[in-house]
N, C-alpha and C positions, 0 to 999 in steps of 0.2 A: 504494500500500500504506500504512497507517494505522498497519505497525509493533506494533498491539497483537497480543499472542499469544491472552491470555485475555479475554473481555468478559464483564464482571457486567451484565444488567441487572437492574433491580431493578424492582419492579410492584406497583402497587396495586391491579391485574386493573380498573379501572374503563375503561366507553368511551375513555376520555382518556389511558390506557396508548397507545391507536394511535398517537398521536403521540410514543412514545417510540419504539416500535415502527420507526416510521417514518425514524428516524435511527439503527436498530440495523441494519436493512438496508442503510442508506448505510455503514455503517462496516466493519462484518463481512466478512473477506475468506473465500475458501473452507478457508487454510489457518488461520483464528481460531478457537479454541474458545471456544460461547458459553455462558453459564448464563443461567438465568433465573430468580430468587429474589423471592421473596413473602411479608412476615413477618405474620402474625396476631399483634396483642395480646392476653394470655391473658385469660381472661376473668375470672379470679377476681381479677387486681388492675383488670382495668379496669372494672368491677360493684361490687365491693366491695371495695375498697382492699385486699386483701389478708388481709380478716378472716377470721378461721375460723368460715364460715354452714356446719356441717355438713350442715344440712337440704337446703341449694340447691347446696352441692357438686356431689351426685350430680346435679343435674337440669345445673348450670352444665356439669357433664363430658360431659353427652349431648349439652348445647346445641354445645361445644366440635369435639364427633366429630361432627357435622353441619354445622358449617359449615369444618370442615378437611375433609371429603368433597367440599363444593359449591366449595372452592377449586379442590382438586384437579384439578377436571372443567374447572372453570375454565380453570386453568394448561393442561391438555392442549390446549384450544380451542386457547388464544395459540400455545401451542409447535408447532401443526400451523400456523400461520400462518407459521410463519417458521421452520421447518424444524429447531427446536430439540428431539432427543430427547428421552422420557419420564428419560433415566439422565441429564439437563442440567437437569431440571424440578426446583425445590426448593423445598419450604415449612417456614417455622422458626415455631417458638412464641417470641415473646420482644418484644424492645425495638426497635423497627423500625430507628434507626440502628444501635445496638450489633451487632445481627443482621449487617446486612450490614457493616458495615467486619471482622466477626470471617469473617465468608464468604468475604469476598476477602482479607484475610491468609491463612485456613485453605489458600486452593486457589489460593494465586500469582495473585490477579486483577491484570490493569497496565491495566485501566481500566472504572469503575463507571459507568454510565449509569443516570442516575434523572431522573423527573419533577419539574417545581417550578411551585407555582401564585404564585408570584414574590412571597412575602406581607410586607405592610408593617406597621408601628408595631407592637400590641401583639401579633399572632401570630408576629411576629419576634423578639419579645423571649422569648415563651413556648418559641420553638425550634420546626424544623420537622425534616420527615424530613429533607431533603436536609442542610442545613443541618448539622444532626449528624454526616454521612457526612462532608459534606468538609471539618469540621473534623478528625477524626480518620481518615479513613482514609490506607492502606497506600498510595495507587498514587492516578494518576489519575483523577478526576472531570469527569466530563460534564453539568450539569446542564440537561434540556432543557425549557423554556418551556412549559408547556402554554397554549395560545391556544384562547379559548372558541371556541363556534361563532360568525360574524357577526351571527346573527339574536340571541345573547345579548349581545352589547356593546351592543349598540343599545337594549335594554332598562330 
């Protein structure tokens, strides 16, 4: 037993979530409650800094409600995967660390499992998701290694 009651993990919905995936199966016991959380960057500050383009607002908000739709279906894929409820399935608009350490404070998480593409020099300086979670969160962190495929090291 792993002793966790609640498990966050966290997901970037990309092929490379499997292998987060993959270690949520290992840990997960029958009696753990699991979530599965997915933050979109909104698009008005990440397109245009946060200005007020009234014109492309409205198209920015359509663009918005289309690809928080294609998550959605997304997340549904993952969570039939691994046997994670639609009422476990979550998608937040916001700051992708801030999101989930507020996720797992909000709902007693005692341990956050997230991907890390292990990044060095200046994108480590700039901050990464994981990075941000387990400086500030509430509970436990797991950060798990994303390893390319063999045919891409070799490259």
């Amino acid at each position: 037993m792993t002793g966790y009651r609640h498990i966050l993990c966290a997901l970037d919905l990309t092929s490379e979530s499997s292998q987060v995936l993959e270690r949520l199966k290992e840990l997960a016991t029958a009696d753990c409650k699991v979530s599965l959380l997915h933050v979109v960057e909104p698009l008005e500050s990440a397109y245009f800094g946060g200005a007020p383009f009234a014109p492309v607002l409205t198209s920015a908000t359509e663009m918005e409600e289309e690809i928080l739709g294609l998550k959605k279906q997304r997340m549904q894929e993952v969570g039939k995967t691994v046997g994670v409820p639609g009422s476990r399935q979550f998608i937040r608009i916001g700051s992708h660390g801030a999101e989930i350490r507020h996720f797992a404070k909000d709902n007693n998480v005692d341990l956050i499992l997230i991907g890390t593409h292990g990044q060095h020099g200046l994108r480590l300086v700039l901050g990464s998701t994981a990075s941000s979670v387990l400086h500030g969160a509430p509970c436990d962190v797991l950060a798990v290694r994303i390893r390319k495929p063999a045919s891409a090291e070799t490259q």
